[in-house]
C-alpha positions as CSV (number, residue, x, y, z in Angstrom):
1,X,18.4,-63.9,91.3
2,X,18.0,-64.5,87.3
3,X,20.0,-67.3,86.1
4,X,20.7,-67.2,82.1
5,X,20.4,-71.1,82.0
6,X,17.2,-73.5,82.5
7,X,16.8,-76.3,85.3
8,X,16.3,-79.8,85.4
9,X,12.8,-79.2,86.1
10,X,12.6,-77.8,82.6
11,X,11.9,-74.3,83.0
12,X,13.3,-72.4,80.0
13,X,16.6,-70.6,80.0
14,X,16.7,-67.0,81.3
15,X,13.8,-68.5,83.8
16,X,15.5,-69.5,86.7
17,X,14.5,-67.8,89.8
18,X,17.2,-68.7,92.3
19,X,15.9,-66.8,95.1
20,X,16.7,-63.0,95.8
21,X,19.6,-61.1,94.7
22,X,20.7,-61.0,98.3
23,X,21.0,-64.7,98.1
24,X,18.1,-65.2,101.0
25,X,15.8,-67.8,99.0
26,X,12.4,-66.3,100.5
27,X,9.7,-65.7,98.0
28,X,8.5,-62.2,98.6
29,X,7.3,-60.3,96.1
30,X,3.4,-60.3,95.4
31,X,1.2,-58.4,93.8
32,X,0.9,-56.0,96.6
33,X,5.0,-55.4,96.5
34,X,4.6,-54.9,92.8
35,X,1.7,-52.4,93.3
36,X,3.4,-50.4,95.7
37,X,6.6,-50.4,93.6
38,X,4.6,-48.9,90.8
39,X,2.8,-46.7,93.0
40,X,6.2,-45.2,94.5
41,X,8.4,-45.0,91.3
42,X,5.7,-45.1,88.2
43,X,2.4,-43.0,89.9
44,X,0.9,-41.8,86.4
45,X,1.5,-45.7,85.6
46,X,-1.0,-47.0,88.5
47,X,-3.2,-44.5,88.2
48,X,-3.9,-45.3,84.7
49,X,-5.2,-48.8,85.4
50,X,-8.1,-49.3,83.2
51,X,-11.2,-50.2,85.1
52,X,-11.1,-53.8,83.9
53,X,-7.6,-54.2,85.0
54,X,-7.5,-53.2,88.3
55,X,-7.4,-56.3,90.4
56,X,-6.5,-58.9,88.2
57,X,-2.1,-58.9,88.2
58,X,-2.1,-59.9,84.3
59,X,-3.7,-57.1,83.5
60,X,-1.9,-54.5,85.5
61,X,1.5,-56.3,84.2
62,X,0.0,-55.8,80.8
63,X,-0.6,-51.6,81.6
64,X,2.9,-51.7,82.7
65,X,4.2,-53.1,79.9
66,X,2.1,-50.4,77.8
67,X,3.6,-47.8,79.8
68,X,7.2,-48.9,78.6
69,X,6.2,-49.4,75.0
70,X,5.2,-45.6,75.2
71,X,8.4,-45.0,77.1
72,X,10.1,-46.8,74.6
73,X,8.5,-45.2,70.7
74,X,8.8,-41.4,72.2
75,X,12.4,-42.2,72.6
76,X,12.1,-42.1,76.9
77,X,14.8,-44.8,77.3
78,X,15.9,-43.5,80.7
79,X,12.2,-44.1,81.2
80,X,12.0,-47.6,79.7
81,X,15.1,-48.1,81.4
82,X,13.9,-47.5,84.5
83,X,11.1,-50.2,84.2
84,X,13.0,-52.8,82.7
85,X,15.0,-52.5,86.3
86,X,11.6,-52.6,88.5
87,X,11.5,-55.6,86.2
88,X,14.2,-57.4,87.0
89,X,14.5,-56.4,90.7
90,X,11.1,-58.0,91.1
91,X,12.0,-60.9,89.3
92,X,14.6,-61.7,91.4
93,X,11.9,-61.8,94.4
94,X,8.9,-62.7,93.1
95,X,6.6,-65.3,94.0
96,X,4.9,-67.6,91.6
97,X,2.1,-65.5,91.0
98,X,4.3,-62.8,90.3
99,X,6.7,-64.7,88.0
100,X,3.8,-65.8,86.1
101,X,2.9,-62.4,85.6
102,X,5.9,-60.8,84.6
103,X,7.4,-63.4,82.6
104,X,4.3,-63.7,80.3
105,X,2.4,-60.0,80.3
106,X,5.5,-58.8,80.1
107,X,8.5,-60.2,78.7
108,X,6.7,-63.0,76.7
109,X,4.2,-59.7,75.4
110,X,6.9,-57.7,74.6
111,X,9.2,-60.0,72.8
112,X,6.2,-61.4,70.3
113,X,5.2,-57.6,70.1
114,X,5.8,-55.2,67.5
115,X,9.6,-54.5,67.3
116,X,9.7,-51.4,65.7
117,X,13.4,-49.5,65.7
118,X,12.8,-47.6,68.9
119,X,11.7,-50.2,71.1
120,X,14.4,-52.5,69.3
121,X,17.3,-49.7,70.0
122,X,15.6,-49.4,73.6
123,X,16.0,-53.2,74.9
124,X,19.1,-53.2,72.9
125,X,20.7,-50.0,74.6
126,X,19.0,-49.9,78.0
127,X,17.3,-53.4,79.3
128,X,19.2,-55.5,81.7
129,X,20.9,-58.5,79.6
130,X,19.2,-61.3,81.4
131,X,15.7,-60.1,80.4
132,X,17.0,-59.1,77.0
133,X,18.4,-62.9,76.8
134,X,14.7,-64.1,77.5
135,X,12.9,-61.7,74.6
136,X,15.7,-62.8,72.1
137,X,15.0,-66.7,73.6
138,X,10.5,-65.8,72.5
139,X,12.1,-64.1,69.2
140,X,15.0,-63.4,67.4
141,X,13.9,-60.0,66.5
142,X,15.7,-58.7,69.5
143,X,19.5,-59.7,68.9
């Protein structure tokens, strides 16, 4: 699970993967888990891929993230909602690659991103508050 505070191996608070939120410490989510999440819950997401993202995780994070900054500006906050979750559940699973992924194409994107009133009232309102600790920890924007 997401732990709000750093390690001693430096990784910056709201980082810390301490295994899954069932407390068993295996590192299981991939890129195949994630495309099969997004498949099952977000279908109009994954079939959107743009031909150059398809196959490279970054990139597919990054359509993701599009997708919720959508969700997010026509006012879809159940929507946004909804992914900011996916978000965090996979977080709390991921493997490195994963991690990686997530924490930079999308967090790390988001949080340097535009931060117009909707997407502001959006991650204040409706994301989970250990990912909302990690945009305000890239920017201040988000408080």
């Amino acid at each position: 699970m997401l732990d709000g505070g750093g390690d001693l191996d430096g990784e910056p608070a709201g980082y810390l993967i301490t295994g899954s939120a069932t407390g068993d410490d295996r590192m299981g989510a991939d890129r195949d888990e994630f495309l099969a999440r997004l498949a099952a819950d977000f279908p109009d997401v994954a079939a959107g891929f743009g031909p150059y993202s398809a196959g490279r995780l970054h990139c597919e994070v990054g359509d993701f993230l599009r997708a919720t900054e959508r969700a997010m500006d026509e006012g879809r906050l159940w929507e946004a909602e909804r992914h900011f979750r996916l978000v965090e559940e996979l977080l709390a699973a991921a493997d490195p690659e994963l991690r990686n992924a997530l924490e930079v194409s999308y967090l790390e994107n988001l949080a340097l991103g535009e931060c117009p009133p909707a997407r502001h009232r959006a991650v204040k309102d409706r994301m989970p508050p250990v990912l909302r600790a990690v945009l305000i920890g890239h920017h201040e924007q988000w408080r």
